[in-house]
C-alpha positions as CSV (number, residue, x, y, z in Angstrom):
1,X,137.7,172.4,235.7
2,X,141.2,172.2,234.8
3,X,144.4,174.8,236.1
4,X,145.1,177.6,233.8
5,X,148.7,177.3,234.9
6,X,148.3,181.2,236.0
7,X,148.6,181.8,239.6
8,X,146.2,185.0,240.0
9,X,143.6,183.1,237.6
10,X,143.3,179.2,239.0
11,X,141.4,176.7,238.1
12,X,139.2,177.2,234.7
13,X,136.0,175.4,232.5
14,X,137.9,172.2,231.1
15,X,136.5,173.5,227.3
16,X,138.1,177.3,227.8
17,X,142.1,178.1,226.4
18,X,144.4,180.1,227.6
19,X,145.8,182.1,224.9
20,X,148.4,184.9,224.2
21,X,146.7,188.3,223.1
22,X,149.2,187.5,220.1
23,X,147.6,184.2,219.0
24,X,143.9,186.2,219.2
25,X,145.1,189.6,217.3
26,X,147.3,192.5,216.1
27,X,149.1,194.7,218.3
28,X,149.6,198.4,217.6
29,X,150.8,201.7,219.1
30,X,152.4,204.1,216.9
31,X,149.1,206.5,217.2
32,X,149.4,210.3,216.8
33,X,150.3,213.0,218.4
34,X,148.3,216.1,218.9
35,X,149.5,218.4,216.7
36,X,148.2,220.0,213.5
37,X,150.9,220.1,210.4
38,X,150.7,222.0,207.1
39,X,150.0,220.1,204.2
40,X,148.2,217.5,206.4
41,X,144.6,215.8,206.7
42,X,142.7,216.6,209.4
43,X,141.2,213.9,211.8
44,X,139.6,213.3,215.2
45,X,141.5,211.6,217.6
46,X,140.7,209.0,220.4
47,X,143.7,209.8,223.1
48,X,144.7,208.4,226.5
49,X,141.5,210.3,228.7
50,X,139.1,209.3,226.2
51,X,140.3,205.5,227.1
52,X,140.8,206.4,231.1
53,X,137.2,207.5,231.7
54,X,135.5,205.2,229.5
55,X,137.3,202.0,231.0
56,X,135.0,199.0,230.9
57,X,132.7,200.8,228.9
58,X,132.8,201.5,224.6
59,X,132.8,204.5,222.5
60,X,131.6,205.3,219.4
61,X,131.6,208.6,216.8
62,X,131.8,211.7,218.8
63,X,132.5,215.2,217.3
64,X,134.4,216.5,220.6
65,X,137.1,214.0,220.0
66,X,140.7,216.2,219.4
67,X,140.9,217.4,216.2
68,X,144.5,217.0,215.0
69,X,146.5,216.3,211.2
70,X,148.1,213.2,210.1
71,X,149.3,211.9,207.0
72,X,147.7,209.2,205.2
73,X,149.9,206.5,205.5
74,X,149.6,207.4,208.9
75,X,145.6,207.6,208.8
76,X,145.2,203.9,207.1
77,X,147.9,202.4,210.2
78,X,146.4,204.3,213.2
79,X,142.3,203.8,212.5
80,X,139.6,202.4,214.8
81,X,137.3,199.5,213.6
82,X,134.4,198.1,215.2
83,X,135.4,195.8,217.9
84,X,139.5,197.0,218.4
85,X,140.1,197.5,221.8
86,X,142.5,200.3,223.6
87,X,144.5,200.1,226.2
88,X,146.6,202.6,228.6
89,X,149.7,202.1,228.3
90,X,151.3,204.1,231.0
91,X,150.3,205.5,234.6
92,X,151.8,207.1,237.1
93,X,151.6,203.8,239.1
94,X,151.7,199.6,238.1
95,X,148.2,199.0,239.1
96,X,147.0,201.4,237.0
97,X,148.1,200.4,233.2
98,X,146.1,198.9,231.3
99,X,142.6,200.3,231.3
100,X,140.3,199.4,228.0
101,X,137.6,200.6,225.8
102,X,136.4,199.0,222.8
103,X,135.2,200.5,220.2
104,X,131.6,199.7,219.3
105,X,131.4,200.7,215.5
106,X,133.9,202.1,212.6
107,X,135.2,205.5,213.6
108,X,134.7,207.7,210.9
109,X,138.2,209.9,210.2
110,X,139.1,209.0,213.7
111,X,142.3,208.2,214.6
112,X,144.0,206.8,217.7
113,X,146.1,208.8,220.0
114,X,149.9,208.0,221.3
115,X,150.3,206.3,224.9
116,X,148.0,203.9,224.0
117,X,147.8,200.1,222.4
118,X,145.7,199.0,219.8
119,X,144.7,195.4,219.8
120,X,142.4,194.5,217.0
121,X,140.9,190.9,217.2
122,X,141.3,188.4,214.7
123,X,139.2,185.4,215.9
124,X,135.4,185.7,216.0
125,X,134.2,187.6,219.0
126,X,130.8,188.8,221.3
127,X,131.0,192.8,220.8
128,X,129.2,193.4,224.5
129,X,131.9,190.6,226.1
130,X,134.9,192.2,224.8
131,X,134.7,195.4,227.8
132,X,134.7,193.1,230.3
133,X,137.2,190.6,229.1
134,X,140.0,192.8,228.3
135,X,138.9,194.8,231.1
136,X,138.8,192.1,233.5
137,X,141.4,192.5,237.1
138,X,143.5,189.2,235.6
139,X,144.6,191.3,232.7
140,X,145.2,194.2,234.4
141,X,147.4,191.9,237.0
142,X,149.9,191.0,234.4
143,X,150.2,194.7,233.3
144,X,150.7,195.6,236.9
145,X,153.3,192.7,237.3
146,X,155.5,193.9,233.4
147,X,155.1,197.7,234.3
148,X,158.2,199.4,234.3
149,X,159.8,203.2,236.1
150,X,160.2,205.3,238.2
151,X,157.9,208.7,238.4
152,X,155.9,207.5,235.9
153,X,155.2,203.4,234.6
154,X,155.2,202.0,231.3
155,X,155.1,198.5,229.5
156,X,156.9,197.7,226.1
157,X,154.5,195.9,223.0
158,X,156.2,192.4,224.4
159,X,154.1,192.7,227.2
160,X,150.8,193.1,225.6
161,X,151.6,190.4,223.0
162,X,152.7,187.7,225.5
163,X,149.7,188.2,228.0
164,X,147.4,185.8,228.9
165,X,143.8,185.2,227.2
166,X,140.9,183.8,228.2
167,X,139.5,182.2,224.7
168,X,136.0,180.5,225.7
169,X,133.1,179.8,222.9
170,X,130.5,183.1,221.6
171,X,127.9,180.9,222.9
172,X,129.1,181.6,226.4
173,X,130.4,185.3,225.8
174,X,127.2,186.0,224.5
175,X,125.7,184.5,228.0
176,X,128.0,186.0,230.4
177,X,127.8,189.8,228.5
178,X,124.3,189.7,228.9
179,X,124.4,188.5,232.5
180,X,127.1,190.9,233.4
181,X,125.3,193.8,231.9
182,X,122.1,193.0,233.6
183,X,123.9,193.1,236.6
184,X,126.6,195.8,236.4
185,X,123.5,197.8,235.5
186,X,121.8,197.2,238.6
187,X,124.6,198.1,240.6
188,X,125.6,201.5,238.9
189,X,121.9,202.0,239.4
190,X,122.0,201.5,243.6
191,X,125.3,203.6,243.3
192,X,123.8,206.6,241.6
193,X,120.7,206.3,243.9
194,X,123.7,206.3,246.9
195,X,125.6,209.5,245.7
196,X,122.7,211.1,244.9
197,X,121.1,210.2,248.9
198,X,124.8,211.7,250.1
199,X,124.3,214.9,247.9
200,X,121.3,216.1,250.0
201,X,122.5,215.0,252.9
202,X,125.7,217.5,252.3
203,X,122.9,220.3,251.6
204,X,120.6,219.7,254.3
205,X,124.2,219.7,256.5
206,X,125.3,223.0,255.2
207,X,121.6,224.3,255.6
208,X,121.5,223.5,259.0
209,X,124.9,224.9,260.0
210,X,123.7,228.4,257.9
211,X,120.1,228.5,260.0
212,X,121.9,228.0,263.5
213,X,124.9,230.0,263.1
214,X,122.7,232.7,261.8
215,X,120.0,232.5,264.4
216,X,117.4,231.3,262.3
217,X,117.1,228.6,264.5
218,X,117.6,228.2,268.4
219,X,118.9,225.3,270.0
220,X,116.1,224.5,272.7
C-alpha cells in the first residue's frame, strides 16, 4: 500500500496511479438545448434526469429520449459513444453534483443535453467498472468540495479536468465489476423484497383502520 496523497481516499495498492480525469480523457459540455429550430436535424437527447435517475447504472438506445434539432456541426461535437461517461454538473446542493451514467453502446442520433459533462475515456477501460468508478463517493467528494453558489451549485470544466483518478490494471477492473455487481445485486434484491414487505404492511394498516372504524370488526 502506498498514500494517494488524497486525504478522503488514503492509503492505496502500491501498483494503482492516481491520475487527473484530464490525463485519462476528453472533457466536454457544450450539449444542447431543448428546443426544436427550423432548418435543423432532428435528434434524441440524453439530458440532466436521464443522468440523475440512472446514477451508477448505464443507458443505452431508448426512443423516449427528448426529441429536439441541432445542427450538424453541433451533432458530430455533442454525440454519445460506447463507454463516455456523464456527469451532473449542477444541483441545488454541493453534495449532490456529480452523479454519472455511462453509456453502454453507440447512441444512434442521440445527442447529449446541456447541464451536463462529457468525459470520454482515452485509455483502455472495463465497460461494467466504469459506473462504479466514476460513480464512486471519492469523486463525488471533490465535486462537493469545487461546487460553487448560492440557490443553486455549479462547477466550472477546471474542476472536472483536475480531479482525481483512480487508474488500476483491466485485470482488476474486470475482477472488482464483477464482484461488485454480484454483490450490489444481492443487495437491491433484499431492498426490493424490504419495500415490497412495507407495502403490505401500509395495506393491511389501512385495512384494519377501515374494518374497525366502520364496525366491521369489534374490539373484544
Amino acid at each position: 500500500m502506498k498514500d494517494s496523497g488524497i486525504e478522503w481516499i488514503g492509503e492505496i495498492p502500491g501498483h494503482w496511479e492516481i491520475k487527473k480525469l484530464k490525463e485519462v480523457g476528453s472533457l466536454y459540455s457544450a450539449g444542447v438545448d431543448k428546443k426544436i429550430r427550423d432548418n435543423e436535424k432532428l435528434y434524441k437527447s440524453v439530458h440532466y434526469t436521464d443522468v440523475y435517475y440512472n446514477s451508477l447504472k448505464q443507458i443505452s438506445n431508448n426512443d423516449d429520449y427528448l426529441i429536439i434539432s441541432a445542427t450538424e456541426e453541433k451533432a458530430e461535437k455533442a454525440n454519445l459513444l460506447k463507454g463516455d461517461v456523464l456527469f451532473t454538473s449542477s444541483s441545488e446542493t454541493p453534495d449532490d453534483i456529480g452523479h454519472s451514467t455511462v453509456v453502454e453502446e453507440n447512441l444512434l442520433s442521440t445527442l447529449m443535453g446541456y447541464h451536463l459533462m462529457r468525459f470520454r475515456p482515452k485509455v483502455n477501460m472495463v465497460l461494467e467498472y466504469e459506473k462504479y468508478a466514476f460513480g464512486s463517493n471519492y469523486l463525488r467528494e471533490w465535486f462537493s468540495l469545487k461546487a460553487n453558489g448560492i440557490t443553486r451549485y455549479g462547477i466550472v470544466t477546471d474542476d472536472y479536468k483536475n480531479a482525481p483518478f483512480l487508474l488500476i490494471p483491466q485485470k482488476e477492473q474486470l475482477e472488482i465489476s464483477k464482484y461488485l455487481d454480484e454483490k450490489c445485486s444481492y443487495i437491491d434484491s433484499i431492498i426490493k423484497d424490504k419495500i415490497r414487505l412495507i407495502k403490505e404492511f401500509e395495506t393491511y394498516k389501512k385495512s384494519l383502520i377501515y374494518e374497525y372504524i366502520t364496525g366491521k370488526k369489534e374490539v373484544l
